[in-house]
C-alpha positions in Angstrom: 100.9 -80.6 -6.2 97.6 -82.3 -5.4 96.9 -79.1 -2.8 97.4 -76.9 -6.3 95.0 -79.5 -8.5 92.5 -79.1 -5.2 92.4 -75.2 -5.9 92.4 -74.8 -9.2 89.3 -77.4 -9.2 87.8 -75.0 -6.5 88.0 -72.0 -8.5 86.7 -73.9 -12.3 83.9 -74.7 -9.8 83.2 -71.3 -8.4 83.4 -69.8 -12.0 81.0 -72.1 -13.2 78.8 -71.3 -9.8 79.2 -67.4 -11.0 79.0 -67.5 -14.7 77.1 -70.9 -15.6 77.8 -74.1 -17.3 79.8 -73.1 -20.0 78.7 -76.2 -22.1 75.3 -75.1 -21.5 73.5 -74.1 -24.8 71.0 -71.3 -25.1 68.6 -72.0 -27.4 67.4 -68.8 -28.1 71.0 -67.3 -29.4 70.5 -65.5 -32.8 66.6 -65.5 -32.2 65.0 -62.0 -33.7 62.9 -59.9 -31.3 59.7 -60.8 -32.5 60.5 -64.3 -32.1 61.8 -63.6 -28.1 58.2 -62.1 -28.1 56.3 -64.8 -29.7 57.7 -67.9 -27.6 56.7 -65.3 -24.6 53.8 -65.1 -25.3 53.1 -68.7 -26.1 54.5 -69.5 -22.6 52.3 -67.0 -21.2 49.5 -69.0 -22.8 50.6 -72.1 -21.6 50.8 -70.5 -18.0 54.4 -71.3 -18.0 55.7 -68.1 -16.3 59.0 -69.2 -15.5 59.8 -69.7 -19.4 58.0 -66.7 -20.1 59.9 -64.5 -17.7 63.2 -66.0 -19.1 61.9 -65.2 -22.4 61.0 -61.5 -21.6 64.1 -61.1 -19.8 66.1 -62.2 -22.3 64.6 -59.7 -25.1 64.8 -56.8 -22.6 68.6 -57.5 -22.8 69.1 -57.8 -26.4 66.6 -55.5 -27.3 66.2 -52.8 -24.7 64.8 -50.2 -27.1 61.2 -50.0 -28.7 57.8 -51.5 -27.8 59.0 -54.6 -27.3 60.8 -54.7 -24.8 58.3 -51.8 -23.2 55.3 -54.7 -23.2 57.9 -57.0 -21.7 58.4 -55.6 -18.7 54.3 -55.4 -18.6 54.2 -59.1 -19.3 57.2 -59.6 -16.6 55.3 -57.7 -13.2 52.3 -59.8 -14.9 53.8 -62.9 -15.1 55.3 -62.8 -11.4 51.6 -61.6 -10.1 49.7 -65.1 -11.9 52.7 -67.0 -10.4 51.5 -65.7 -6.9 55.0 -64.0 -6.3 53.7 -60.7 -4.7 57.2 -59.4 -4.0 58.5 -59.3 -7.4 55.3 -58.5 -8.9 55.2 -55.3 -7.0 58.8 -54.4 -7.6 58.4 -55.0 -11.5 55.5 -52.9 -11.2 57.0 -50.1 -9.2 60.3 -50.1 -11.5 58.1 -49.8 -14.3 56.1 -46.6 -12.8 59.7 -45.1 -12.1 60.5 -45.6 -15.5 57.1 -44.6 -17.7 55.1 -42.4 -15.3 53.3 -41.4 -18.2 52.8 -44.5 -20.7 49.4 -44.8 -21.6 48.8 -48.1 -19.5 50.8 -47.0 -15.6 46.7 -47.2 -14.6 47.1 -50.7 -15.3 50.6 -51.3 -13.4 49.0 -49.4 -10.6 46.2 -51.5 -10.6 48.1 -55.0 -10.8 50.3 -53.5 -8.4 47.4 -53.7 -5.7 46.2 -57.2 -6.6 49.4 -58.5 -6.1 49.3 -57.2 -2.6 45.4 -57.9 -2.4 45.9 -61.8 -3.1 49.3 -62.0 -1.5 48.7 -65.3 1.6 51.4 -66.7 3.1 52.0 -70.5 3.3 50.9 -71.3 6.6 47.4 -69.2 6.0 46.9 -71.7 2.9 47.1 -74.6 4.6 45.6 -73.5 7.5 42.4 -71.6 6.3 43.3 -68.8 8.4 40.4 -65.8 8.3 41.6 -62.5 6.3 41.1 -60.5 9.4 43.6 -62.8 11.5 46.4 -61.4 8.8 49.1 -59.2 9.6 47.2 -56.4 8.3 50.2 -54.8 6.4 49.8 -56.3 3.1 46.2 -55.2 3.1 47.1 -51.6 4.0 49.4 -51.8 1.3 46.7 -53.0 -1.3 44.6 -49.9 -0.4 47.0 -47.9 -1.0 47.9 -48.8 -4.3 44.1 -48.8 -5.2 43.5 -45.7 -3.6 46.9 -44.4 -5.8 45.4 -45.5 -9.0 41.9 -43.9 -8.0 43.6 -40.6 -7.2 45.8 -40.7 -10.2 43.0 -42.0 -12.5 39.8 -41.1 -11.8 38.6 -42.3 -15.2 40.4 -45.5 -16.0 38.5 -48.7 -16.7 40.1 -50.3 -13.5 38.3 -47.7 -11.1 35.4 -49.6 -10.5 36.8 -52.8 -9.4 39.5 -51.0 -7.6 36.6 -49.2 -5.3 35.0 -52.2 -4.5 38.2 -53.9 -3.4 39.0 -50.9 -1.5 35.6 -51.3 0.3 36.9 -54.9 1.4 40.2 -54.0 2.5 38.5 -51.4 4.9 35.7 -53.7 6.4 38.7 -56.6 6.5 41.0 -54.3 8.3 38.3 -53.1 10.6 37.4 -57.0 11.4 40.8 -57.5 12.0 41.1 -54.1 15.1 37.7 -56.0 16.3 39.7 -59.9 16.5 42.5 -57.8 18.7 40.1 -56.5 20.9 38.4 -60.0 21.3 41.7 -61.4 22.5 42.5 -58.7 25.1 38.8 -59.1 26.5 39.3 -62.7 26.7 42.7 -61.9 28.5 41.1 -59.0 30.7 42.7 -56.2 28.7 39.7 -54.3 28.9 41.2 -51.3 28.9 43.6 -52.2 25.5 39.6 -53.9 23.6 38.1 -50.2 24.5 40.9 -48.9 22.6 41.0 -51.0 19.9 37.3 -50.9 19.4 37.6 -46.9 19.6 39.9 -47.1 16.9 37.5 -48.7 14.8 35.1 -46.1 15.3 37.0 -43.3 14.4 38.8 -45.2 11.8 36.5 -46.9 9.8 32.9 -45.4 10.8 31.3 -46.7 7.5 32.0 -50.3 8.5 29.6 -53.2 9.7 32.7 -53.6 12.4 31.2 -50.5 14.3 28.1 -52.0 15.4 30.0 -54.9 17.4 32.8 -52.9 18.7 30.0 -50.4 20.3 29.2 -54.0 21.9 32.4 -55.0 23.4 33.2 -51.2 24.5 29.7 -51.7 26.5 31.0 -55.3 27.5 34.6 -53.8 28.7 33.0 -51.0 30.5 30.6 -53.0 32.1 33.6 -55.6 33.6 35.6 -52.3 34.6 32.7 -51.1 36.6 32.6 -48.1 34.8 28.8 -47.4 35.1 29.2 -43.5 33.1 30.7 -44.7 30.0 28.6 -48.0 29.5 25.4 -45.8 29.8 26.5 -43.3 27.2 27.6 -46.2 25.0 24.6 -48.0 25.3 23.0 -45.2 24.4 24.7 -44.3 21.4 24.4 -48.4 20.4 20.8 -48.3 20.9 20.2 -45.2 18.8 22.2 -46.7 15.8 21.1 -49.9 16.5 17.5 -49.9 17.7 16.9 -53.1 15.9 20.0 -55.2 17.2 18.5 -58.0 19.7 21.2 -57.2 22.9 18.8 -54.0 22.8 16.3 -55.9 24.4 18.7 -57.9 27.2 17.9 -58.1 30.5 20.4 -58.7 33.0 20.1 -62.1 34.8 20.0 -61.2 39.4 22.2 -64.5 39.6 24.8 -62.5 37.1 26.7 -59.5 38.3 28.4 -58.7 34.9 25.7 -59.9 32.2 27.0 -57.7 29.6 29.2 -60.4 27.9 27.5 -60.2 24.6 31.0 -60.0 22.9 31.6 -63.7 23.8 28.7 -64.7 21.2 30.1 -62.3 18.5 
């Protein structure tokens, strides 16, 4: 007997696990859709997201037809961005460019799409301060990808502007970050693995400040390699873009046999 109270007290508890308290009163029961939207958008306001995305939600389901629930699921991928939840502010966004390819404002859902990836920082970067260019740089690819999406799609929306000049960030950022790789294989003697990285910034990203210094450490790898032919021509190639850079003017120290550490300073 008690064995039989034990599992029917197990299953009222699992029901109520799956389907919720069942003494638990919702408050919005019988509201009208333009009352769902109202206290949504008062919560939005109020920068109460949670509420606001319960709100949303809720008219969605009720209401699933007309411009309501349309500008809800706007205000839902919007909500989740502000609340700094990149993960479902991209996949509200995405649904909703599955769903509306052509509603008037998908330049917008492209565009919040790639600030939500753009401001995305994980927990241990917050509290540590950590540089952008010390990132995983996924998240960033990702970002200029959906900016250069909404750029390519839109080439006249309002959003362009700002979307090109984040774009230009993500590209120098992601060409500092190849650079802070190739920094900590020359500090490890990977000189062979910094050439390559620094390479890669070259032919990647050749409008970059980043170039300029990964010339450097290519001359400063080459130069620890002993690989006289290839520092020359790089030192030439860095003092032709670069007449006005100060290691120009560098002379080696007798006492030093590899002076060419300029890369330590940069």
């Amino acid at each position: 007997m008690k064995r039989s109270v034990a599992l029917i007290l197990a299953l009222f508890l699992s029901a109520c696990a799956i389907f919720g308290d069942p003494t638990e009163i919702d408050e919005t029961k019988g509201w009208s859709v333009q009352r769902l939207n109202t206290e949504a958008e008062t919560s939005m306001r109020n920068r109460d997201y949670d509420k606001a995305i319960g709100y949303y939600e809720k008219l969605k389901s009720r209401y699933p037809h007309g411009r309501y629930a349309l500008q809800a699921e706007l205000e839902i991928a919007y909500a989740y961005y502000k609340k700094g939840e990149a993960a479902s502010a991209i996949a509200a966004a995405d649904r909703f460019i599955k769903l509306h390819p052509h509603h008037p404002n998908v330049d917008y859902v492209y565009y919040l799409k790639g600030l939500a990836t753009f401001n995305e920082r994980g927990i241990v970067e917050k509290l540590t301060a950590q540089d952008i260019s010390d990132r995983d740089p996924k998240a960033l690819r990702e970002s200029f990808a959906a900016f250069k999406e909404l750029i390519t799609r839109f080439p006249n929306s309002k959003y362009v502007k700002d979307a090109t000049a984040r774009m230009t960030y993500l590209v120098n950022t992601l060409a500092a970050h190849e650079l802070h790789v190739a920094r900590y294989y020359m500090k490890r003697g990977a000189y062979v693995a910094a050439v390559n990285r620094c390479k890669f910034v070259i032919e990647t990203y050749p409008e970059t400040p980043a170039v300029e210094n990964a010339l450097i450490i290519m001359i400063s790898a080459y130069d620890l390699l002993g690989i006289e032919d290839l520092k020359q021509d790089t030192m030439r190639v860095f003092k032709t873009n670069y007449p006005n850079n100060p290691f120009n003017g560098t002379a080696a120290p007798p006492e030093q046999k590899s002076w060419w550490k300029f890369w330590e300073s940069l």
